[in-house]
PyMOL Python script that loads the backbone (N, CA, C, O; Angstrom):
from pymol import cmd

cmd.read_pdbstr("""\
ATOM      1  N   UNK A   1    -158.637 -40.672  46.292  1.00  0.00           N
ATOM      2  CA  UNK A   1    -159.303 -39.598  45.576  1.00  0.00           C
ATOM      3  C   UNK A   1    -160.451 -40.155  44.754  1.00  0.00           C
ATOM      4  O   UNK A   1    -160.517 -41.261  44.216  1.00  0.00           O
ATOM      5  N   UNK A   2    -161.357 -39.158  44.763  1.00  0.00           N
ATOM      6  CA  UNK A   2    -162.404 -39.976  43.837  1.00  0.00           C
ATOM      7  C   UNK A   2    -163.270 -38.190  43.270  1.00  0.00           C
ATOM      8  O   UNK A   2    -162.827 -37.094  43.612  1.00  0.00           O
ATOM      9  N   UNK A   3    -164.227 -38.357  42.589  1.00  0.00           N
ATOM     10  CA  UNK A   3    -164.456 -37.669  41.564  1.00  0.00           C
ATOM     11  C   UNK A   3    -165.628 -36.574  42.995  1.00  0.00           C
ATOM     12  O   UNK A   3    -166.116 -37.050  44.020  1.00  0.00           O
ATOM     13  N   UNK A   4    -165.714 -35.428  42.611  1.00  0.00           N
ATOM     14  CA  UNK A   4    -166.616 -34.638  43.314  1.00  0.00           C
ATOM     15  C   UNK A   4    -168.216 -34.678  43.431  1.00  0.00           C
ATOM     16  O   UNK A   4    -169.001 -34.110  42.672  1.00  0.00           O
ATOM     17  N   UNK A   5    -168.477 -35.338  44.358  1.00  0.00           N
ATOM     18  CA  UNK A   5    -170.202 -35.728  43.888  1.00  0.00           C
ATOM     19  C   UNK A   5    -171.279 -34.833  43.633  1.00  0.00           C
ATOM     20  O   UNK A   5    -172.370 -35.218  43.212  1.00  0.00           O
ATOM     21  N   UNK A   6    -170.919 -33.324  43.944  1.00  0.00           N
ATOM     22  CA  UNK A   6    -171.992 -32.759  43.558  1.00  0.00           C
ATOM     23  C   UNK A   6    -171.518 -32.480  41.941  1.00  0.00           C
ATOM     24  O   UNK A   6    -172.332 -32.726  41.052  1.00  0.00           O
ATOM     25  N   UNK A   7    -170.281 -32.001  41.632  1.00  0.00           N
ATOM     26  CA  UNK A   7    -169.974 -32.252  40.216  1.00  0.00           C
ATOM     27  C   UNK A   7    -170.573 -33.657  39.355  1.00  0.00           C
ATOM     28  O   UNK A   7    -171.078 -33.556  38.236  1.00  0.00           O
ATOM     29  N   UNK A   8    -170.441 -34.795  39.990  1.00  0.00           N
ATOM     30  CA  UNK A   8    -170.650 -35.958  39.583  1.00  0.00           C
ATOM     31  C   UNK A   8    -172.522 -36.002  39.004  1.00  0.00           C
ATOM     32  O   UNK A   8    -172.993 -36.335  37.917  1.00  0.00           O
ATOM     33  N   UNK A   9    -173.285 -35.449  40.439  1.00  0.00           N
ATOM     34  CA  UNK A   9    -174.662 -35.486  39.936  1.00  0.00           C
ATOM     35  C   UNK A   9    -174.826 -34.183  38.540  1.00  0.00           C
ATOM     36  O   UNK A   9    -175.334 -34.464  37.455  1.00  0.00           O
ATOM     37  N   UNK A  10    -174.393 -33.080  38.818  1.00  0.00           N
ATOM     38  CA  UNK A  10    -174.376 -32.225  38.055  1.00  0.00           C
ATOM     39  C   UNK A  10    -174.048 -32.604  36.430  1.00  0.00           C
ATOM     40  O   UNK A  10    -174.736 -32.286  35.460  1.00  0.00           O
ATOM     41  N   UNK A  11    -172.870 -33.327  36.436  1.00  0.00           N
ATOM     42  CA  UNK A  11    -173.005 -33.960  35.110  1.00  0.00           C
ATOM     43  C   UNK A  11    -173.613 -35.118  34.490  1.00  0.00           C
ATOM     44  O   UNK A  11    -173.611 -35.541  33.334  1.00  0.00           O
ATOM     45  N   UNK A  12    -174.216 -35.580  35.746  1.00  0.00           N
ATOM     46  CA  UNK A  12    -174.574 -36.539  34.986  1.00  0.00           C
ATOM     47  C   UNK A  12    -176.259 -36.356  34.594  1.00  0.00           C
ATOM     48  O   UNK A  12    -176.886 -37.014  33.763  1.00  0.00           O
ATOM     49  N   UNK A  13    -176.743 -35.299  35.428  1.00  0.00           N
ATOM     50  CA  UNK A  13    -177.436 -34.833  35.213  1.00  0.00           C
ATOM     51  C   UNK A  13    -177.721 -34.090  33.597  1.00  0.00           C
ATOM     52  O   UNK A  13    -178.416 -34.554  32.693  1.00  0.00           O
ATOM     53  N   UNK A  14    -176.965 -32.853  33.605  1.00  0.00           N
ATOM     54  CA  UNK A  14    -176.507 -32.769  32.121  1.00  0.00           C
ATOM     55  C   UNK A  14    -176.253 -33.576  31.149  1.00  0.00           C
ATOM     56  O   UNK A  14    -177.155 -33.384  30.334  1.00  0.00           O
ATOM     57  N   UNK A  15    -175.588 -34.327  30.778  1.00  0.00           N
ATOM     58  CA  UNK A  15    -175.687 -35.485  29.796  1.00  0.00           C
ATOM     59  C   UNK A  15    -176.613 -36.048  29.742  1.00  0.00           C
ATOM     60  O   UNK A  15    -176.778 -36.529  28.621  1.00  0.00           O
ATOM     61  N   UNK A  16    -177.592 -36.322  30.619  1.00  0.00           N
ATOM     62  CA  UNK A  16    -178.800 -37.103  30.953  1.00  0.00           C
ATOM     63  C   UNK A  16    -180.053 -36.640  29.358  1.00  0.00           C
ATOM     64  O   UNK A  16    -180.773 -37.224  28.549  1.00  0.00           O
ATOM     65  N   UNK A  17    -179.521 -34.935  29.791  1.00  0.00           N
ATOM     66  CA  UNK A  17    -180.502 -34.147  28.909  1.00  0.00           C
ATOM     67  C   UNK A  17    -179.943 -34.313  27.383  1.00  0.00           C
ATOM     68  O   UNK A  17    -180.503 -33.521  26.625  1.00  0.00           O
ATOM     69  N   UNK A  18    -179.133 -35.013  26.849  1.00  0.00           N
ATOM     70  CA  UNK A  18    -178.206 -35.002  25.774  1.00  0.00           C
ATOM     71  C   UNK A  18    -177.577 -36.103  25.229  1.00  0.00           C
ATOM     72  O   UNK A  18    -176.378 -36.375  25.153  1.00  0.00           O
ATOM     73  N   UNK A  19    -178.713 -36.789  24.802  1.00  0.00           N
ATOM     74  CA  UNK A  19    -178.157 -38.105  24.333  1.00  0.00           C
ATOM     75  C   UNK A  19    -177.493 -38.747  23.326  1.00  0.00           C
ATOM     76  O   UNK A  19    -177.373 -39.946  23.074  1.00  0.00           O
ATOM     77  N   UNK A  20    -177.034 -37.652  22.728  1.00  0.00           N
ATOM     78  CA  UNK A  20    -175.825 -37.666  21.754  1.00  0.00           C
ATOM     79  C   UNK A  20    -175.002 -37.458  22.364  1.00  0.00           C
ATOM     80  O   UNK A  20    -174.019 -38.144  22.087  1.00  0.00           O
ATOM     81  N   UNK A  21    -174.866 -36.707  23.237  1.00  0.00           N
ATOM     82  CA  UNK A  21    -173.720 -36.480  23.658  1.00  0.00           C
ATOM     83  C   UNK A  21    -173.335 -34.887  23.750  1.00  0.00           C
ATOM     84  O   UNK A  21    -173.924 -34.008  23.121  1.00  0.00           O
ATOM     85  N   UNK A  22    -172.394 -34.708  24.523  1.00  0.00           N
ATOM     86  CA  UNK A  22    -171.895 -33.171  24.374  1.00  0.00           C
ATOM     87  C   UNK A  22    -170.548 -32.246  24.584  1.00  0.00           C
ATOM     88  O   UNK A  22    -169.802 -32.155  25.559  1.00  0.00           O
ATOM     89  N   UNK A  23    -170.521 -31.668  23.446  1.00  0.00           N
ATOM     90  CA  UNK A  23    -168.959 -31.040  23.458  1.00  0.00           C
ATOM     91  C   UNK A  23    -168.296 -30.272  24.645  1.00  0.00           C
ATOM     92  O   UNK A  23    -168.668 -29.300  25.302  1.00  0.00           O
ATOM     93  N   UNK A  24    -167.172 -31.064  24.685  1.00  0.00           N
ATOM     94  CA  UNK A  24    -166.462 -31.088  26.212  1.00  0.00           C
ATOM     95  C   UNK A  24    -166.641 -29.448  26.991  1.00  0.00           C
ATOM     96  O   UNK A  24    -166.970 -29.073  28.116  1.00  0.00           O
ATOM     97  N   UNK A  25    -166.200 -28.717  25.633  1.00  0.00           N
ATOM     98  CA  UNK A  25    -166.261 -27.029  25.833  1.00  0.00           C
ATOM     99  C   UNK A  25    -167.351 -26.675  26.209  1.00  0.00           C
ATOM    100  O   UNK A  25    -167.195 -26.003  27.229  1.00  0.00           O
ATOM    101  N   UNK A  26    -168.580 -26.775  25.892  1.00  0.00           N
ATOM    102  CA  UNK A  26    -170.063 -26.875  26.453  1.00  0.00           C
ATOM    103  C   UNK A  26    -170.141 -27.236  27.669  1.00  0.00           C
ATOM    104  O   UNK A  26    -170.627 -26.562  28.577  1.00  0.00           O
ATOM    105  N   UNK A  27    -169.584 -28.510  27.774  1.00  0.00           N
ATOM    106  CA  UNK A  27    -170.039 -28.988  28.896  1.00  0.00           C
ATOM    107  C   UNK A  27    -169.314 -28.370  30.022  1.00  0.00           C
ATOM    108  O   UNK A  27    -169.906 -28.462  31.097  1.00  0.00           O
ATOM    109  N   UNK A  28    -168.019 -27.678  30.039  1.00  0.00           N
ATOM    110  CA  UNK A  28    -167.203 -26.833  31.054  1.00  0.00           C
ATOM    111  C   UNK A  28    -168.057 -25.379  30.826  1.00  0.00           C
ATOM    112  O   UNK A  28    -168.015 -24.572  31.755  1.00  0.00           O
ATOM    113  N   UNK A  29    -168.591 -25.139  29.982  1.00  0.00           N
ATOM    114  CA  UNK A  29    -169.629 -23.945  30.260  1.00  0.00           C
ATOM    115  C   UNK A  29    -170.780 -24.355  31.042  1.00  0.00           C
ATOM    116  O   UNK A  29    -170.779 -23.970  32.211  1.00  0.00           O
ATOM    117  N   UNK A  30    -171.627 -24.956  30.703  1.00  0.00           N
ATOM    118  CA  UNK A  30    -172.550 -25.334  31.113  1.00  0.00           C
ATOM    119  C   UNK A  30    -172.609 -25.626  32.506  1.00  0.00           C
ATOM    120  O   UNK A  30    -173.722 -25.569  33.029  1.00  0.00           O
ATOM    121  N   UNK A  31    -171.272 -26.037  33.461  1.00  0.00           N
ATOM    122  CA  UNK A  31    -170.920 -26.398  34.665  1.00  0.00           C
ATOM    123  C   UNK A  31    -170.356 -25.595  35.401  1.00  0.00           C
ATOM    124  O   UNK A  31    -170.453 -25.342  36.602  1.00  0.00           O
ATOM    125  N   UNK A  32    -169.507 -25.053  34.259  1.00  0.00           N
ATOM    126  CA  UNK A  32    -168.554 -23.582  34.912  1.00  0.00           C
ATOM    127  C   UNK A  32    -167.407 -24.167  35.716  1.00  0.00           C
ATOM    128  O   UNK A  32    -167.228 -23.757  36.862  1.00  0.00           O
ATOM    129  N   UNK A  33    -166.827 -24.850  35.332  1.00  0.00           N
ATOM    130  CA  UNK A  33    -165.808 -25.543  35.419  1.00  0.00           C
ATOM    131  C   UNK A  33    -164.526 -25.662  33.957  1.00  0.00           C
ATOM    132  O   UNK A  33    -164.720 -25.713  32.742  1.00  0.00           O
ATOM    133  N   UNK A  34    -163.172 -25.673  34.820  1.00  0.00           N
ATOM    134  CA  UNK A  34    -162.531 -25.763  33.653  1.00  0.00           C
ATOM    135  C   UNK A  34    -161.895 -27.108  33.694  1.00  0.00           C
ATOM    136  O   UNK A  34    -161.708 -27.831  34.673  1.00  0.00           O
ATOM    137  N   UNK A  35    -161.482 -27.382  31.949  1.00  0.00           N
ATOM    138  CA  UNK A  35    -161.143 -28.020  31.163  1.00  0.00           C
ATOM    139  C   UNK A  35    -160.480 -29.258  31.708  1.00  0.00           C
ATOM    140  O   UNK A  35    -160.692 -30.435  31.419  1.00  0.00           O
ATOM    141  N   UNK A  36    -159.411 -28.592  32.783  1.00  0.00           N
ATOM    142  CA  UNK A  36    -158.514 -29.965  33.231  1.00  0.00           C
ATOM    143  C   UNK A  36    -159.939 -30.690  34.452  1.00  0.00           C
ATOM    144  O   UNK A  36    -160.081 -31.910  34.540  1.00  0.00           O
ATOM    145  N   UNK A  37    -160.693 -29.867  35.133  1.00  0.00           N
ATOM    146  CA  UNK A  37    -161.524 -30.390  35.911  1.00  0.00           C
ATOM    147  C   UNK A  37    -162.268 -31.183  35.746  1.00  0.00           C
ATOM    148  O   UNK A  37    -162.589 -32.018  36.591  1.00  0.00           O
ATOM    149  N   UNK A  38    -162.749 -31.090  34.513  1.00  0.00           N
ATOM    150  CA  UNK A  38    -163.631 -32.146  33.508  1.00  0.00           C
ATOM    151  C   UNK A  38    -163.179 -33.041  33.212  1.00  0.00           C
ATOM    152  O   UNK A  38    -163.703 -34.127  33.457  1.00  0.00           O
ATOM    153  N   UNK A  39    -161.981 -32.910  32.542  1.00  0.00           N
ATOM    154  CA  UNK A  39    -161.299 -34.128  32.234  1.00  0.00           C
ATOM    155  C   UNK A  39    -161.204 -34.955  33.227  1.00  0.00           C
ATOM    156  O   UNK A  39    -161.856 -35.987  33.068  1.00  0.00           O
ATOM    157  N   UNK A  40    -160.399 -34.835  34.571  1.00  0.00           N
ATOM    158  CA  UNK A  40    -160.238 -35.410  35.771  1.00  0.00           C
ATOM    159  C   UNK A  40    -161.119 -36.368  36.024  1.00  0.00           C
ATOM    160  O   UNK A  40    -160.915 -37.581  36.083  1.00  0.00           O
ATOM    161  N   UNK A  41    -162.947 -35.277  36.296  1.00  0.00           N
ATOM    162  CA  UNK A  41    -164.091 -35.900  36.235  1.00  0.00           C
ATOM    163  C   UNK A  41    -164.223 -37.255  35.304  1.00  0.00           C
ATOM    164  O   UNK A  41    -164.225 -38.414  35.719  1.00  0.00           O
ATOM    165  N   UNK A  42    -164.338 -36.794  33.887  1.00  0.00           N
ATOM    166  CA  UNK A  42    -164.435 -37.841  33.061  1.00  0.00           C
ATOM    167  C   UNK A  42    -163.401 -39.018  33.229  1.00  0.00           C
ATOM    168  O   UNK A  42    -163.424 -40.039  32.543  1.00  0.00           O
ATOM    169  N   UNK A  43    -162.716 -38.814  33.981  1.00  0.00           N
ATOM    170  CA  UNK A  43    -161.350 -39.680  34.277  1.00  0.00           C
ATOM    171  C   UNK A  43    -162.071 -40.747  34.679  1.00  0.00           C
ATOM    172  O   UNK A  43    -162.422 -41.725  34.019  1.00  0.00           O
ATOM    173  N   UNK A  44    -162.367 -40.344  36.412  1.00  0.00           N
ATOM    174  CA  UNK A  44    -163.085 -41.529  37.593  1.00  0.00           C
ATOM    175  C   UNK A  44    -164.019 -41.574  37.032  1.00  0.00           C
ATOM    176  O   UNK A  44    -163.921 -42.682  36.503  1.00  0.00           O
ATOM    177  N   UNK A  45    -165.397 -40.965  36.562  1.00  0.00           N
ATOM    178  CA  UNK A  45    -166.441 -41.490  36.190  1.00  0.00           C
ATOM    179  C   UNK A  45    -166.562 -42.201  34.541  1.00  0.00           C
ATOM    180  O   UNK A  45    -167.550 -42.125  33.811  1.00  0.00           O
ATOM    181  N   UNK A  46    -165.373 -42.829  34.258  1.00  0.00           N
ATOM    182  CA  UNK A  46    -165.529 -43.819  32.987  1.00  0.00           C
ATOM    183  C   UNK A  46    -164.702 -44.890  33.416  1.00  0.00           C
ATOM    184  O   UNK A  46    -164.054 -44.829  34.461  1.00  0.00           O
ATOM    185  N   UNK A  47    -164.695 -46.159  32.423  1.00  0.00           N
ATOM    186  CA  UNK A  47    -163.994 -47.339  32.995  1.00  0.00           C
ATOM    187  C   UNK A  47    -162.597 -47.523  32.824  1.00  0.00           C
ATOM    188  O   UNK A  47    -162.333 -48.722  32.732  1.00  0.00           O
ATOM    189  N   UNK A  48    -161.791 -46.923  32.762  1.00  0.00           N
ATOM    190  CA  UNK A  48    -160.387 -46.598  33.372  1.00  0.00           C
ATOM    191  C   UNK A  48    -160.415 -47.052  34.434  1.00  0.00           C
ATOM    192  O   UNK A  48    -161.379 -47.053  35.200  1.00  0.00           O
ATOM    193  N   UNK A  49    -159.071 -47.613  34.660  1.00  0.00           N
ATOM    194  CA  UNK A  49    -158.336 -48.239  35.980  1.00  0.00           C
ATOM    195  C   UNK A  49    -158.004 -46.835  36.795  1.00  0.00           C
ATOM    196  O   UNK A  49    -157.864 -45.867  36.048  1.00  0.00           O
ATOM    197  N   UNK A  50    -157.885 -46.626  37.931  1.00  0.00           N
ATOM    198  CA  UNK A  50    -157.192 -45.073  38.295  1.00  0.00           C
ATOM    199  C   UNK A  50    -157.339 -45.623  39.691  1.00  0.00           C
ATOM    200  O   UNK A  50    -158.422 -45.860  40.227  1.00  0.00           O
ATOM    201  N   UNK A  51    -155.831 -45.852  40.375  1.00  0.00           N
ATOM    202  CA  UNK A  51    -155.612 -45.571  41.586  1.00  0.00           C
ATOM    203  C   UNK A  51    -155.879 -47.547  42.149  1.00  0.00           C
ATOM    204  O   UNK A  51    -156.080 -47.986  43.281  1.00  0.00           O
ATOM    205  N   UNK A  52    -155.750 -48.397  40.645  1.00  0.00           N
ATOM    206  CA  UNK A  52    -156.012 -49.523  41.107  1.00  0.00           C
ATOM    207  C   UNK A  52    -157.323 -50.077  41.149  1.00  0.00           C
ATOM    208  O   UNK A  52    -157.483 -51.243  41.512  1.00  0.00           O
ATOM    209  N   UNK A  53    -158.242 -49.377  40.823  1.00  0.00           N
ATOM    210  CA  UNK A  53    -159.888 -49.740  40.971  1.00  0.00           C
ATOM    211  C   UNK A  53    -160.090 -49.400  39.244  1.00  0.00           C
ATOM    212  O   UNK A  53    -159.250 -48.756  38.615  1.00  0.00           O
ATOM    213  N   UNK A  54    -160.849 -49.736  38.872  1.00  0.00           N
ATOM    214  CA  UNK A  54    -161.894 -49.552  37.587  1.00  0.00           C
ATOM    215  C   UNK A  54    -162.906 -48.561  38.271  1.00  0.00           C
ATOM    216  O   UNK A  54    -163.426 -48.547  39.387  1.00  0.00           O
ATOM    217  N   UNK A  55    -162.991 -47.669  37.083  1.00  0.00           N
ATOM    218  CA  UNK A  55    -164.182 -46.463  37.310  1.00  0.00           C
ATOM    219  C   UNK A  55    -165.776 -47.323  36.976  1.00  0.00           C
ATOM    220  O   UNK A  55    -165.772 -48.458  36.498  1.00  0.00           O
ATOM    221  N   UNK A  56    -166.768 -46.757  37.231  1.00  0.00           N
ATOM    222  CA  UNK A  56    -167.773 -47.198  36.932  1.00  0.00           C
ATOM    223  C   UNK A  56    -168.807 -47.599  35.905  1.00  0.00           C
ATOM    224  O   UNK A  56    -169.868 -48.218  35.826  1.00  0.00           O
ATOM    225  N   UNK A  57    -167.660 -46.697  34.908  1.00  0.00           N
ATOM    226  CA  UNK A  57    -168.231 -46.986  33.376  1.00  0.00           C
ATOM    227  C   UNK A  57    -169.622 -46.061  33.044  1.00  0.00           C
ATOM    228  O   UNK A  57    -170.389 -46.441  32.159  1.00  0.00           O
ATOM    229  N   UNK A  58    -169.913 -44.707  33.889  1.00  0.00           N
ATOM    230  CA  UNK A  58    -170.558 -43.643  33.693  1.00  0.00           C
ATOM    231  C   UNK A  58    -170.501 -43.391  32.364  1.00  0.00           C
ATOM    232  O   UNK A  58    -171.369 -43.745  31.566  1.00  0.00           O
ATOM    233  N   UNK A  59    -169.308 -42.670  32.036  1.00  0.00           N
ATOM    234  CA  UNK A  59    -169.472 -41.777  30.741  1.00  0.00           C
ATOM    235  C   UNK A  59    -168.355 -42.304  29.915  1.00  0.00           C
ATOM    236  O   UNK A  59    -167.613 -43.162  30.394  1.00  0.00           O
ATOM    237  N   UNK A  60    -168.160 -41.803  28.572  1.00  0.00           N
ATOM    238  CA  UNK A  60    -167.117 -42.056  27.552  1.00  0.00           C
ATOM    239  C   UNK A  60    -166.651 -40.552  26.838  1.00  0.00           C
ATOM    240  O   UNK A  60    -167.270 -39.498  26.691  1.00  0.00           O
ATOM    241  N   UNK A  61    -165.550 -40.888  26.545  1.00  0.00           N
ATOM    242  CA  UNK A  61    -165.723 -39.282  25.458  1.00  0.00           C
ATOM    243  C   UNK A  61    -165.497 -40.666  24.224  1.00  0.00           C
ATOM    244  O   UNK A  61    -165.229 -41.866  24.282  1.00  0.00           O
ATOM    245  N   UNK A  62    -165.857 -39.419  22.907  1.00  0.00           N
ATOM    246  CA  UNK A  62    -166.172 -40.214  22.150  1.00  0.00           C
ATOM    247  C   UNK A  62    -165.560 -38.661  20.853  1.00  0.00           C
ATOM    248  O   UNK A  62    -166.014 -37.518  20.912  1.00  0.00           O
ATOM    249  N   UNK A  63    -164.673 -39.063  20.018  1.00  0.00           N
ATOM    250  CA  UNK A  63    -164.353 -37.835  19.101  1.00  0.00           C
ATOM    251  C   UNK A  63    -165.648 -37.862  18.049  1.00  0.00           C
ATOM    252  O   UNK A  63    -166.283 -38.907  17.913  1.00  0.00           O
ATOM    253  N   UNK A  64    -165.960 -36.801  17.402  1.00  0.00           N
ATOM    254  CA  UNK A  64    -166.771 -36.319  15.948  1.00  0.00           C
ATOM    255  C   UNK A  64    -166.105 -35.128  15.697  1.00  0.00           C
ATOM    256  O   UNK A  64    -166.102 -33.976  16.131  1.00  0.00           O
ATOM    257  N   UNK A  65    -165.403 -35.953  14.645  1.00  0.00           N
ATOM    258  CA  UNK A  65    -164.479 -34.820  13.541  1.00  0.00           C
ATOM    259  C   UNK A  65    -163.533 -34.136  14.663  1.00  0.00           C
ATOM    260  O   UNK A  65    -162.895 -34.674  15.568  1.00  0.00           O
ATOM    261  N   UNK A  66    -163.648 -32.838  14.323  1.00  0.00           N
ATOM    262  CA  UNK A  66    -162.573 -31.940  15.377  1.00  0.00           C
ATOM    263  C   UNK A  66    -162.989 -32.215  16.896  1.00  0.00           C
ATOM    264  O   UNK A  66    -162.132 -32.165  17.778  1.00  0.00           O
ATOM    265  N   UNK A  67    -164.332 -32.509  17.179  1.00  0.00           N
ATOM    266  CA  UNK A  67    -165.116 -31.981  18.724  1.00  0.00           C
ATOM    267  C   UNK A  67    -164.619 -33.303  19.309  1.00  0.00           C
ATOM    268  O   UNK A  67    -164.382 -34.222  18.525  1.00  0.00           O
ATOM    269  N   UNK A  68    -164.415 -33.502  20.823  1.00  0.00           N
ATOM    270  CA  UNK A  68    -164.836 -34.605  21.661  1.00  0.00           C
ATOM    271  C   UNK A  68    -165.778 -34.371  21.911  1.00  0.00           C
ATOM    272  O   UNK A  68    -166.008 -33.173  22.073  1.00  0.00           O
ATOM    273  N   UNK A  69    -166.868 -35.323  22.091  1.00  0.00           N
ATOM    274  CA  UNK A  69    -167.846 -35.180  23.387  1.00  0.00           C
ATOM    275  C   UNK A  69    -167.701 -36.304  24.483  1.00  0.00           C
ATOM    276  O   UNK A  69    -166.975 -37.285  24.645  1.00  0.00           O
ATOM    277  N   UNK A  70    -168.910 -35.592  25.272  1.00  0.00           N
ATOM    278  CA  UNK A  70    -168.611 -36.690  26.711  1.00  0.00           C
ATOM    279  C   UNK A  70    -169.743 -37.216  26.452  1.00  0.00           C
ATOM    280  O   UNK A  70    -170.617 -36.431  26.082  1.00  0.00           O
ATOM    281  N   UNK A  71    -170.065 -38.554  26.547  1.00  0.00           N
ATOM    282  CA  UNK A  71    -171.371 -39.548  26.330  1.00  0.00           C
ATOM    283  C   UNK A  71    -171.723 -40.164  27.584  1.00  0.00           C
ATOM    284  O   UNK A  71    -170.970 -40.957  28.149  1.00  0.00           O
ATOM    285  N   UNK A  72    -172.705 -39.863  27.978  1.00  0.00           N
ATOM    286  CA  UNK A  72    -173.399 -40.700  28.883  1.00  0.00           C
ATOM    287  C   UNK A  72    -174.109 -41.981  28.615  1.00  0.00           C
ATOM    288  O   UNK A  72    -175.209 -42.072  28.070  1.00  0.00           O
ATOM    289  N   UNK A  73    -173.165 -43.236  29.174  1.00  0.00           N
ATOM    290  CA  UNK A  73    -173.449 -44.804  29.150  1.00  0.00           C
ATOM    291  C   UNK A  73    -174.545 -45.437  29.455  1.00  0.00           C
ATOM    292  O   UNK A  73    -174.975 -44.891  30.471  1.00  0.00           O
ATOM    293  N   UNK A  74    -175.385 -46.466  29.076  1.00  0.00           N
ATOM    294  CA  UNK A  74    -176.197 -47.129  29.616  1.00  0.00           C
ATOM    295  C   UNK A  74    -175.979 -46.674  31.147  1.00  0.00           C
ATOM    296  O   UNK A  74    -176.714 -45.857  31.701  1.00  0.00           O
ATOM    297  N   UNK A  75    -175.117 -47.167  31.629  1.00  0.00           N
ATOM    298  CA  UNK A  75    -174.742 -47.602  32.949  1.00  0.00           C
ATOM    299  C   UNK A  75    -174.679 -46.162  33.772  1.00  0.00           C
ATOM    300  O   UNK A  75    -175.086 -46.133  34.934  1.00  0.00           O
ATOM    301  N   UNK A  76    -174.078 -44.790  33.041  1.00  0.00           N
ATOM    302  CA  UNK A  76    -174.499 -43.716  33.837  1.00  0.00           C
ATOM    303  C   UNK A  76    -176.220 -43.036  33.588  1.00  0.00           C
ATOM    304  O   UNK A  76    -176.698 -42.077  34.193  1.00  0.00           O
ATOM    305  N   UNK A  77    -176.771 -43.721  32.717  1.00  0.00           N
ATOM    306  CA  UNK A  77    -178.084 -43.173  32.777  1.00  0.00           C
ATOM    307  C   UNK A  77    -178.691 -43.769  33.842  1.00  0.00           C
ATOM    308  O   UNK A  77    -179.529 -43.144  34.492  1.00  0.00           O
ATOM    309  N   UNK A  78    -178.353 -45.019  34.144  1.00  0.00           N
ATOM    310  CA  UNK A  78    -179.509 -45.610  35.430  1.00  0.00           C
ATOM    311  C   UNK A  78    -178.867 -44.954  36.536  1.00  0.00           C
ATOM    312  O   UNK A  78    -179.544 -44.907  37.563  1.00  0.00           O
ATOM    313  N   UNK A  79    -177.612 -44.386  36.577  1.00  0.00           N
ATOM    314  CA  UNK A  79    -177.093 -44.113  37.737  1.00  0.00           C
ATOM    315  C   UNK A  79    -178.055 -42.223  37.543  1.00  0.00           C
ATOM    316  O   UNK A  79    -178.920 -41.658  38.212  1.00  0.00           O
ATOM    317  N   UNK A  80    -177.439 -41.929  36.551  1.00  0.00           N
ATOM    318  CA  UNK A  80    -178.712 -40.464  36.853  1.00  0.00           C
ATOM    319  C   UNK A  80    -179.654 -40.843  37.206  1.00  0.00           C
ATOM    320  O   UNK A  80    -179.942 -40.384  38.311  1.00  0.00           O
ATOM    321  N   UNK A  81    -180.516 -41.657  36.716  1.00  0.00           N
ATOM    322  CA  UNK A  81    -181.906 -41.761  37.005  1.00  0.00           C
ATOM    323  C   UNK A  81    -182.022 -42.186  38.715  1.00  0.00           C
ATOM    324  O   UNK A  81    -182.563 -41.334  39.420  1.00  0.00           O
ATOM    325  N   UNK A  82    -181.666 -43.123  39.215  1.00  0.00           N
ATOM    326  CA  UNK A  82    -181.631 -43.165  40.202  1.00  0.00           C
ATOM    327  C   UNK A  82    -181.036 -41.981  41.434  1.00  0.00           C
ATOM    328  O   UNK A  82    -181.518 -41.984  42.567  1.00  0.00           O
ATOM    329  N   UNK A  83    -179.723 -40.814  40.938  1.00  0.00           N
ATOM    330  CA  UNK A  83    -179.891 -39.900  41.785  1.00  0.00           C
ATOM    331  C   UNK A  83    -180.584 -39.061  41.669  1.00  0.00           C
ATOM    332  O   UNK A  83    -180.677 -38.335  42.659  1.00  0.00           O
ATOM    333  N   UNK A  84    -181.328 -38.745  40.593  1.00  0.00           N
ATOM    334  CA  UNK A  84    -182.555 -37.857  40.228  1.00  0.00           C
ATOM    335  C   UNK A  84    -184.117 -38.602  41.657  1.00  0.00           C
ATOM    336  O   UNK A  84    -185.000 -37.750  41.750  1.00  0.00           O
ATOM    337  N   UNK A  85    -184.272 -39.283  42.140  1.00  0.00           N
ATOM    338  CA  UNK A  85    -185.213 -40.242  42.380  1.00  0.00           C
ATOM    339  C   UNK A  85    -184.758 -40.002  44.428  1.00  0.00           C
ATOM    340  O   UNK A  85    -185.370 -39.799  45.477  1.00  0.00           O
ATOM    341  N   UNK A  86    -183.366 -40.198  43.973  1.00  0.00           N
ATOM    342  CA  UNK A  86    -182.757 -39.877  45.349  1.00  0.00           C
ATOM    343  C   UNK A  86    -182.752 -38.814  45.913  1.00  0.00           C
ATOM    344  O   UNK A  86    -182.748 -39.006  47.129  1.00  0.00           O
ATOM    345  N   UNK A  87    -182.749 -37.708  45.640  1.00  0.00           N
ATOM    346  CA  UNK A  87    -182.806 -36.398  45.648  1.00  0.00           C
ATOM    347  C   UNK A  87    -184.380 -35.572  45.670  1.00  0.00           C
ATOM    348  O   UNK A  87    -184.676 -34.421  45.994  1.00  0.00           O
ATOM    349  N   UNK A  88    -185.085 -36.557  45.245  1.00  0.00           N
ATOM    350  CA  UNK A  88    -187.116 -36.161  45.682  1.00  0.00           C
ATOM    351  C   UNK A  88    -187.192 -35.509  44.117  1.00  0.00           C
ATOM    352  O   UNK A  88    -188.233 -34.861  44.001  1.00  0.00           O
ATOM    353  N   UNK A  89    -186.607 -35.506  43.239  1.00  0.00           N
ATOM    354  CA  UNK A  89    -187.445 -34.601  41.845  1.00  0.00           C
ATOM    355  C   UNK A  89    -188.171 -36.085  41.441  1.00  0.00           C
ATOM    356  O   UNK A  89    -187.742 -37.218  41.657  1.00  0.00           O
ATOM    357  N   UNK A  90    -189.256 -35.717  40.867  1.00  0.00           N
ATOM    358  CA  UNK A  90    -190.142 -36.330  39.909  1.00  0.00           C
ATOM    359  C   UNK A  90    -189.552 -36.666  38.630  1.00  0.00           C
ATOM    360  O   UNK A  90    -190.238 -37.193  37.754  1.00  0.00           O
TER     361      UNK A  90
END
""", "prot")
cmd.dss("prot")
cmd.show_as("cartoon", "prot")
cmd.util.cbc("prot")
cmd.orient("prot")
């Protein structure tokens, strides 16, 4: 199993735009996806072990006060940037 890639560009896309970061609830609006789906997501695309492999170290959640957010890493910004590039947008 591994994480859904058009979900995968989609968020990482989003975070891309948000470099603080962004509240998990947002971000399941913003995608239209629910809660456990995200999580899942954020599962494989951060560096967690899952299934015996290490994830890629994309994203983090990261708490402020009551909110989580999901943070996009050094390491998932070059990966946006590069499927942004892959995909023909400017």
């Amino acid at each position: 199993m591994s994480a859904d890639p058009l979900l995968t560009a989609r968020l990482l896309h989003l975070l891309a735009e948000a470099p603080e970061g962004m509240a998990l609830a947002r971000v399941c609006k913003r995608l239209d996806v629910r809660m456990s789906v995200l999580l899942r997501t954020l599962a494989w695309l951060g560096d967690a072990e899952l299934a015996g492999q290490a994830g890629p170290g994309w994203v983090r959640v990261e708490r402020a006060g009551e909110r989580e957010l999901a943070v996009l890493t050094a390491a998932g910004r070059a990966a946006a940037q590069t499927l942004h590039a892959e995909v023909g947008h400017d």
